[in-house]
C-alpha positions as a printed Julia matrix, in Angstrom:
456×3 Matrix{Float64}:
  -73.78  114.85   -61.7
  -72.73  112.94   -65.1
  -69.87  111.13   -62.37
  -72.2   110.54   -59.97
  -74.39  108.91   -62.63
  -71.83  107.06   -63.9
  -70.74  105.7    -60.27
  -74.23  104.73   -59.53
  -74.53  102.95   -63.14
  -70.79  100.52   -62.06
  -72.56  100.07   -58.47
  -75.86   98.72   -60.05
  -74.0    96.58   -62.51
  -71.85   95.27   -59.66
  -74.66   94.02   -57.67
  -76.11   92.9    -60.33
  -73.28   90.47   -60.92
  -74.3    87.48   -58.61
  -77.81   87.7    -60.79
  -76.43   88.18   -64.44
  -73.96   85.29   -63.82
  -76.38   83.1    -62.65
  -78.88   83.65   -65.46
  -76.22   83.13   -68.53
  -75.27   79.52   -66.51
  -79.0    78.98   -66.25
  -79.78   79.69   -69.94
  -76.7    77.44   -70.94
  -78.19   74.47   -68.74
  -81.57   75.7    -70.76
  -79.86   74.87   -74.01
  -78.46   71.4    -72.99
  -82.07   70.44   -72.03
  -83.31   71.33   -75.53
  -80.88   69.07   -77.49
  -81.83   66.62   -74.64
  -85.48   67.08   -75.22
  -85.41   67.77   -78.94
  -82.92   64.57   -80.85
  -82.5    62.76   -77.5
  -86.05   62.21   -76.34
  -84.93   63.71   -72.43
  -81.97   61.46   -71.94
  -78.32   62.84   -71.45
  -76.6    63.55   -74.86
  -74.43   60.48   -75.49
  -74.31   57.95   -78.23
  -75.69   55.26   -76.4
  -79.37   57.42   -76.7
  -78.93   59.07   -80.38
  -78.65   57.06   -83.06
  -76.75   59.16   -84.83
  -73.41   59.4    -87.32
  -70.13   60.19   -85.98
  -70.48   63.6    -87.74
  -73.56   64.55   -85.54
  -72.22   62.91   -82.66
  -69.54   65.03   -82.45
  -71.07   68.37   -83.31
  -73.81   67.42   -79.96
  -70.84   66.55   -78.47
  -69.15   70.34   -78.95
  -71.85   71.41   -78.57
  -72.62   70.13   -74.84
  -68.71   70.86   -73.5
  -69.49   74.32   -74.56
  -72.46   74.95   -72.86
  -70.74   72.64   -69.75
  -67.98   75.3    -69.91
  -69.81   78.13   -70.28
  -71.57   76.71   -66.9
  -68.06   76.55   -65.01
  -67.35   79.37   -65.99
  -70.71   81.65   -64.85
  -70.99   79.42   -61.76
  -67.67   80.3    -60.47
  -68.42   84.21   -61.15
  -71.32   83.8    -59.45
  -69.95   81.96   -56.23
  -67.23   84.39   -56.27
  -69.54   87.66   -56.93
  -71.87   86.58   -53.9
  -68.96   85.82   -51.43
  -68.44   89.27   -51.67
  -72.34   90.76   -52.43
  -75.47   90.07   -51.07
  -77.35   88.28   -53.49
  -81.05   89.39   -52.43
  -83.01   90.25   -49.36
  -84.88   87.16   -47.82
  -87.71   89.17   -47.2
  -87.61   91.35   -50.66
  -90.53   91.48   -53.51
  -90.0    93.07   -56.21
  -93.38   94.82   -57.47
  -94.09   94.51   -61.82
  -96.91   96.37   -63.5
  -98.03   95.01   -66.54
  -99.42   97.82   -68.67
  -99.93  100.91   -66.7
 -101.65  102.51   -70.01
 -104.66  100.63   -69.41
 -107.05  100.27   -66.66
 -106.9    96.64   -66.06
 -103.37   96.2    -65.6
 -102.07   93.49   -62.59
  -99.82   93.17   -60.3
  -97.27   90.67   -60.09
  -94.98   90.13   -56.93
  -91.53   87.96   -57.93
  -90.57   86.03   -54.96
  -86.33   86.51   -56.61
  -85.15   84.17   -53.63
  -87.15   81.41   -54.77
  -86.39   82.14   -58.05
  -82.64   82.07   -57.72
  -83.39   78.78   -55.4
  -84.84   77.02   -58.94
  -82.39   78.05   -61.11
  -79.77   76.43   -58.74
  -81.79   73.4    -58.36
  -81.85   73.48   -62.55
  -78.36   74.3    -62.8
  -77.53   71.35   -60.14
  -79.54   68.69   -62.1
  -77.89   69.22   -65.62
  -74.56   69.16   -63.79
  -75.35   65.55   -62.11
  -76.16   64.22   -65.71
  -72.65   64.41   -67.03
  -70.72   63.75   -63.85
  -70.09   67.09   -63.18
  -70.67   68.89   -59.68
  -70.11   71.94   -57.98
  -69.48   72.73   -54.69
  -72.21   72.87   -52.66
  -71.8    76.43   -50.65
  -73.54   78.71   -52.97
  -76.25   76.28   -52.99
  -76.38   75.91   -49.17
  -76.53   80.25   -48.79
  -79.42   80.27   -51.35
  -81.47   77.78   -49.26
  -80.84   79.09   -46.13
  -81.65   82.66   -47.8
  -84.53   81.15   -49.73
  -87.94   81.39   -47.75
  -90.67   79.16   -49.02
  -93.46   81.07   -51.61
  -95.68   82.92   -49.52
  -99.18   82.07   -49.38
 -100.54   84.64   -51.74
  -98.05   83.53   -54.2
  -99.26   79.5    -53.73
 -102.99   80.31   -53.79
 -103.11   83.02   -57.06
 -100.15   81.92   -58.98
  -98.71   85.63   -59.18
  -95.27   84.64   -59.07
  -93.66   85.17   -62.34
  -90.56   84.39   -63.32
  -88.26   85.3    -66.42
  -89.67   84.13   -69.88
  -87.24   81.44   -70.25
  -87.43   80.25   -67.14
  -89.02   76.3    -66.32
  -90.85   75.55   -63.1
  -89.08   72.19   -62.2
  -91.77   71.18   -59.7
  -94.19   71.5    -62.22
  -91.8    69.2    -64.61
  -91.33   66.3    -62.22
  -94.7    66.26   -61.26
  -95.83   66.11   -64.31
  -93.59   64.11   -66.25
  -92.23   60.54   -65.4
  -89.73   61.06   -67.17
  -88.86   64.97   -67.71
  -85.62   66.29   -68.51
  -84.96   67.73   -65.02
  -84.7    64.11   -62.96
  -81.32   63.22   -62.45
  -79.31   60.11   -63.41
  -80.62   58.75   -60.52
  -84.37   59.96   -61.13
  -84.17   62.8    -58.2
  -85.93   65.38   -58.86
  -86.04   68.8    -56.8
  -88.33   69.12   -54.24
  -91.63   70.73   -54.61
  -93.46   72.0    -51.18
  -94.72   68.36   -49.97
  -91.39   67.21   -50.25
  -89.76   69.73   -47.78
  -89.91   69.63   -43.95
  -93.13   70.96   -42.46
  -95.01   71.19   -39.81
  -98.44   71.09   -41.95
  -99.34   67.71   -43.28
  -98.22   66.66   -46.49
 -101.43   66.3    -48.12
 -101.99   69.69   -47.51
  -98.64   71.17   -48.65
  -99.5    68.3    -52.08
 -102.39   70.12   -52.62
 -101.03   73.7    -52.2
  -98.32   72.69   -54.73
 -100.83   70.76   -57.36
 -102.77   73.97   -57.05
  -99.67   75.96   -57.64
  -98.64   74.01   -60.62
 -102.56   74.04   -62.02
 -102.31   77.95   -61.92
  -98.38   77.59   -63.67
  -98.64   79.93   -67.09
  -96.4    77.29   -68.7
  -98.24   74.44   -67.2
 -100.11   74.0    -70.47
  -96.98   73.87   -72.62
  -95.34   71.36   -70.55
  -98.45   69.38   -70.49
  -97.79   69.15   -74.16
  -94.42   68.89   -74.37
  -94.78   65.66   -71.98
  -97.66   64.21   -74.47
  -95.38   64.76   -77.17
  -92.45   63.5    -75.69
  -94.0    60.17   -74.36
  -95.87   59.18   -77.74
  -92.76   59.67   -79.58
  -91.11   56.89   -76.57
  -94.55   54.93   -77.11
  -94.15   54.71   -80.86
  -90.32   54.27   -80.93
  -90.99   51.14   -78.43
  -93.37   49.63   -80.24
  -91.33   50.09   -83.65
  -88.66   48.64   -81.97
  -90.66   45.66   -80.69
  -92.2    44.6    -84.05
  -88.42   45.3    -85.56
  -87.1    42.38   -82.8
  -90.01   40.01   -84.27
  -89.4    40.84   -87.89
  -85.83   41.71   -88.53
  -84.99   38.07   -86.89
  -87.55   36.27   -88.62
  -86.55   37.8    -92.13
  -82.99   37.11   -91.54
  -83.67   33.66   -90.46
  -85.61   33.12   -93.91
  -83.19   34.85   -96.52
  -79.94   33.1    -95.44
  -81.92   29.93   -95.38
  -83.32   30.18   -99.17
  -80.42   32.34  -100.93
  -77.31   31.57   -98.59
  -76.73   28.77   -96.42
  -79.47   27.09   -98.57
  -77.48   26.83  -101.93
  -74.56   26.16  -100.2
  -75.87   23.05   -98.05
  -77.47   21.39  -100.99
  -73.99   21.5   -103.25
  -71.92   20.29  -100.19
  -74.35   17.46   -99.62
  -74.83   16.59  -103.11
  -70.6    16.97  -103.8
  -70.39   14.43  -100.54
  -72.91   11.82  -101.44
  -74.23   13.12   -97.95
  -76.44   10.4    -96.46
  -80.29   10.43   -96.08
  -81.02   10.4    -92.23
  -79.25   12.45   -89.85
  -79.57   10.6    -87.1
  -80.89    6.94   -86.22
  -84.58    8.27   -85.41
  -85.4     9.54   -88.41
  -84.45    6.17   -89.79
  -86.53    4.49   -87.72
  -89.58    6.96   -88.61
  -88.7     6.34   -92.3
  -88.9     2.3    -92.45
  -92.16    2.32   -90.06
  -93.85    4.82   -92.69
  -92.83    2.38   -95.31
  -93.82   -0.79   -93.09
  -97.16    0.79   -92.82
  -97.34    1.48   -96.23
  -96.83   -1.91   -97.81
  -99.22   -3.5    -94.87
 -102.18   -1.34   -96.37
 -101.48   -2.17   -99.45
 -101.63   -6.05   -99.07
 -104.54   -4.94   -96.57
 -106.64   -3.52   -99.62
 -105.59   -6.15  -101.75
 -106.99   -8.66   -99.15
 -110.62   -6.61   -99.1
 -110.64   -6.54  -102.61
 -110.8    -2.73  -102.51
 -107.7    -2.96  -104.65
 -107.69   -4.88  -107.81
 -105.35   -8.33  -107.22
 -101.84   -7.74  -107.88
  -98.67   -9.82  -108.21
  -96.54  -10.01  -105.93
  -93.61   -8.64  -107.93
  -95.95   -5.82  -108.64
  -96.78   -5.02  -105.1
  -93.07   -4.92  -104.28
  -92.23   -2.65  -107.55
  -94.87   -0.11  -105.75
  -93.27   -0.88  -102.4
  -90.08   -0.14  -104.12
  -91.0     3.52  -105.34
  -92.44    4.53  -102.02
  -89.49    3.87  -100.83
  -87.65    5.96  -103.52
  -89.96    8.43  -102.4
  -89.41    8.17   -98.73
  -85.78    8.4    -99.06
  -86.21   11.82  -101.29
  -88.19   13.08   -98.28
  -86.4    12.59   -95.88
  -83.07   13.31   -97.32
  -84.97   16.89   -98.06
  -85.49   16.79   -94.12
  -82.12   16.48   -93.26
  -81.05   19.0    -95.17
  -83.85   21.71   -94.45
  -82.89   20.74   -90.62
  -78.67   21.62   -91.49
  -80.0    25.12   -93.07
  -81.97   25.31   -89.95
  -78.98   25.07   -87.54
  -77.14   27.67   -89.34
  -80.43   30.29   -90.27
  -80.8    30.63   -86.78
  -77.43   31.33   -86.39
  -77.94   34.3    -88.73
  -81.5    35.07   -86.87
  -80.25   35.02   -83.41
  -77.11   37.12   -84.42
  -79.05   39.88   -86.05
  -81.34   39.56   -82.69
  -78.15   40.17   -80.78
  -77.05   43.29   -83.2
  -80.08   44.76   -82.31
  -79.91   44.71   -78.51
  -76.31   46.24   -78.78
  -76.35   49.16   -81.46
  -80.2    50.24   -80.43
  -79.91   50.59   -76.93
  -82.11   53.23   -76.51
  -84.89   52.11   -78.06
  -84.02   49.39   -75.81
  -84.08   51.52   -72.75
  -87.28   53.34   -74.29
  -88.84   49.56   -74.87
  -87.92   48.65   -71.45
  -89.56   51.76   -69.68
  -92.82   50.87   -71.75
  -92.81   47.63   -70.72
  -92.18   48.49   -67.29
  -95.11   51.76   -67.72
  -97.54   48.88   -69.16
  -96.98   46.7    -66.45
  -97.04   48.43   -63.26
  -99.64   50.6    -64.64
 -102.01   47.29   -64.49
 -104.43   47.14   -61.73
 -104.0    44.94   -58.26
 -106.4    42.29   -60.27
 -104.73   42.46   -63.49
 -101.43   41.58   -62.24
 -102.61   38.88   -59.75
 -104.07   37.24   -63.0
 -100.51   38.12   -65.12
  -99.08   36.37   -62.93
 -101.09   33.19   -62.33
 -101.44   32.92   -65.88
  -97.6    32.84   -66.64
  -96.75   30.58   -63.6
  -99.43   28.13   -64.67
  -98.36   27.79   -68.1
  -94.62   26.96   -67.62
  -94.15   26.1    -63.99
  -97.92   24.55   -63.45
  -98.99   21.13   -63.45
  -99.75   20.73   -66.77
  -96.49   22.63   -67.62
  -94.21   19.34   -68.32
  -96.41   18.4    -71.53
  -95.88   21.95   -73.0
  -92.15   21.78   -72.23
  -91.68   18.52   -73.81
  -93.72   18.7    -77.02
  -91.62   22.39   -76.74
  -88.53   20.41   -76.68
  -89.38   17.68   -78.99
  -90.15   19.94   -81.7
  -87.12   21.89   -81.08
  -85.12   18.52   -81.58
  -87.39   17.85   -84.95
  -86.18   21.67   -86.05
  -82.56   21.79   -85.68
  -82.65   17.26   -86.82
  -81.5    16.13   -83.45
  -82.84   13.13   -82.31
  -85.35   13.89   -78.99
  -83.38   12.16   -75.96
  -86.11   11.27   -73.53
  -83.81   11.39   -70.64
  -82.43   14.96   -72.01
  -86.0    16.31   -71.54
  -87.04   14.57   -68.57
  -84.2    15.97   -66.73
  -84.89   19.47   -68.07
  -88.34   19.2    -67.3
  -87.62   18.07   -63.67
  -84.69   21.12   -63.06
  -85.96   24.01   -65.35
  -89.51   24.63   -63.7
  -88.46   24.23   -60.26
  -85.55   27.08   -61.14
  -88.09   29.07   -62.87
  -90.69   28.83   -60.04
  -88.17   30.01   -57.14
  -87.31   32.91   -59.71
  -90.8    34.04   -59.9
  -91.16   33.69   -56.25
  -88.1    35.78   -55.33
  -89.37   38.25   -57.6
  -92.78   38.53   -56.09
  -91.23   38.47   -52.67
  -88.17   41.05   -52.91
  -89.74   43.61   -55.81
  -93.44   43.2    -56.38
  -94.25   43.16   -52.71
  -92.47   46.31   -52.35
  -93.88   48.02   -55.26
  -97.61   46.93   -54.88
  -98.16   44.64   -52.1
 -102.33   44.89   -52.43
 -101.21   42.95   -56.09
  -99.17   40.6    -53.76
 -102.43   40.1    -51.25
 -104.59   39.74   -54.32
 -102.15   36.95   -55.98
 -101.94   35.07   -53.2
 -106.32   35.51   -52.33
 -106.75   34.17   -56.41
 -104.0    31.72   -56.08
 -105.72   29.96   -53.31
């Protein structure tokens, strides 16, 4: 009897091969998700989403090719274990009692099919976000063994699973941005994504009542919230770090660094006062005006008479004090030039070493946007158009332009901005055009009809 037991124990731990296997690979894919969803806010585990050191890249880094490996490894036992075992009975249920002590104990019927079908699907998705994939035939005999979650199942949520295990339909349909989408944001199908011959709205509502009655619906619910208010308050960190970081860049090297160092060059070079002929001209009409209100007053008797060598000693010091000014001008306008070097060069560092608070920044923009109403947008978007591609648009692009030219102490060519002005809208208007017609009518075309009702 003790070899007969001992036979039976090797022939249930054979068949239970296909099943063990598949669970360890399923628990290793777990574990990549929660470093994903844990220090890289859902995306794949790569520098360009953590900003970490090297040291902690590296150790996420180990970290992932073991669990990747450990994955290979369990995935080929298990497509070699079923090739040679039947993984599960399409039409078995396996029957669990919760507390047979006590008189209200339930029932729960585990659809294992299904289950095995998820795990795959899991399995599958982890595997697409590092460029790995495995061959497709295991897959294929689980789906075609797989039946669909019976009714009972869909309408009182019996169907348990393993503790650890993650209802991915429940993820995706709950998250815009959960860790099981792909790198191409796939996501496994849930019942109204399959082939049917009931109506989808029905099989949506089957599967949102499915997912209501999920046990770990709850804790994803939160997980989500968490997840996307961390993403919400990264993005808006980020945002007011683009404004300020530039700004106070832009304002240090101008006062302790480029500053100094202008004002000895220009002083060591007997620089001169104007930088270019405009600023000239500005100069001797302030002091034309000047000395004609002076006489002027003199005339009206609202300033006491004066000499005339006295009137032109006065003359004379405005003018000493015109030339300070502007020679002050000139120079704040050479600090400008190379401050916003500085600013625009931190602006770039930013974009490049923070690109996922980039990526995170972009998705709220793009989750602030499109979450707008029909109305909202139309109005977005007549608003922006009017304002730099309108008709009144060429007097905010040249004052824009002209005191551009005043900040950096180039003189304002007229021609310059009248060209711009006749070139720069136009290209700007057939951008915003395109854009409507090859995106935004194909993401909301009522916001199209509504633009184009409020535009006329």
């Amino acid at each position: 009897m003790s070899m007969f037991r001992k036979l039976r124990q090797v022939q249930q731990w054979l068949f239970k091969t296909p099943e063990r296997a598949l669970d360890q690979a399923y628990e290793a894919a777990r574990m990549i998700e929660a470093i994903e969803t844990e220090y890289f806010d859902g995306n794949p585990i790569s520098a360009s989403y953590g900003n970490y050191g090297q040291s902690a890249q590296n150790y996420f880094q180990g970290e992932l090719q073991k669990y990747l490996n450990l994955i290979k490894i369990r995935m080929t036992e298990f497509r070699a274990s079923s090739s040679l075992l039947r993984v599960s009975d399409p039409k078995m249920m396996e029957v669990q009692v919760s507390d047979r002590r006590t008189d209200d104990y339930t029932l729960n019927l585990i659809d294992k099919p299904a289950i095995f079908f998820r795990k795959l699907q899991f399995i599958d998705a982890v595997l697409a976000r590092y460029g790995q994939s495995q061959p497709a035939a295991a897959t294929v005999v689980m789906v075609q063994e797989s039946p669909k979650p019976t009714a009972l199942q869909a309408l009182n949520g019996s169907t348990t699973e393993p503790p650890s295990a993650t209802r991915p339909g429940a993820i995706a349909a709950r998250s815009n941005t959960g860790a099981m989408a792909d790198q191409n944001g796939k996501r496994p199908d849930a019942l109204s994504d399959r082939a049917s011959v009931l109506p989808r709205s029905i099989l949506r509502t089957v599967d949102r009542i499915r997912q209501d009655l999920d046990p770990q619906a709850e804790e994803q619910v939160m997980r989500d919230f968490r997840s996307s208010r961390g993403r919400t308050t990264t993005a808006i960190k980020f945002l007011l770090i683009l404004v300020i970081i530039p700004l106070l860049t832009q304002q240090f090297t101008k006062n302790f660094i480029v500053g100094p160092v202008v004002d000895y060059v220009r002083s060591e070079n007997q620089a001169g006062v104007f930088l270019n002929l405009e600023m000239e001209e500005e100069a001797l009409h302030e002091l034309q005006q000047f000395e004609e209100r002076l006489r002027f007053e003199v005339l009206i008797g609202k300033v006491e008479a004066m000499p005339e060598a006295e009137i032109e000693q006065t003359v004379r010091e405005k003018a000493t004090e015109i030339e300070s000014e502007y020679r002050d001008r000139s120079a704040d306008a050479v600090k400008n030039v190379f401050a916003d070097i500085f600013a625009v060069s931190a602006f770039v560092v930013l974009l490049v070493n923070r690109k996922r608070e980039v990526s995170m920044l972009k998705s709220f923009m793009d989750e602030i946007v499109y979450g707008l109403s029909d109305s909202a947008k139309a109005f977005i978007i007549i608003l922006f158009t009017d304002i730099f591609v309108g008709f009144h648009s060429p007097h905010g692009w040249e004052v824009l332009l002209e005191g551009l030219s005043h900040h950096l102490g180039f003189a304002a060519n007229r021609e310059f901005i009248f060209l711009f002005i006749a070139t720069f809208p136009v290209i700007l208007d057939t951008v915003f055009k395109y854009w409507i017609f090859r995106y935004l009518n194909r993401i909301s075309p009522s916001a199209v009809a509504t633009y184009k009702n409020m535009n006329e």
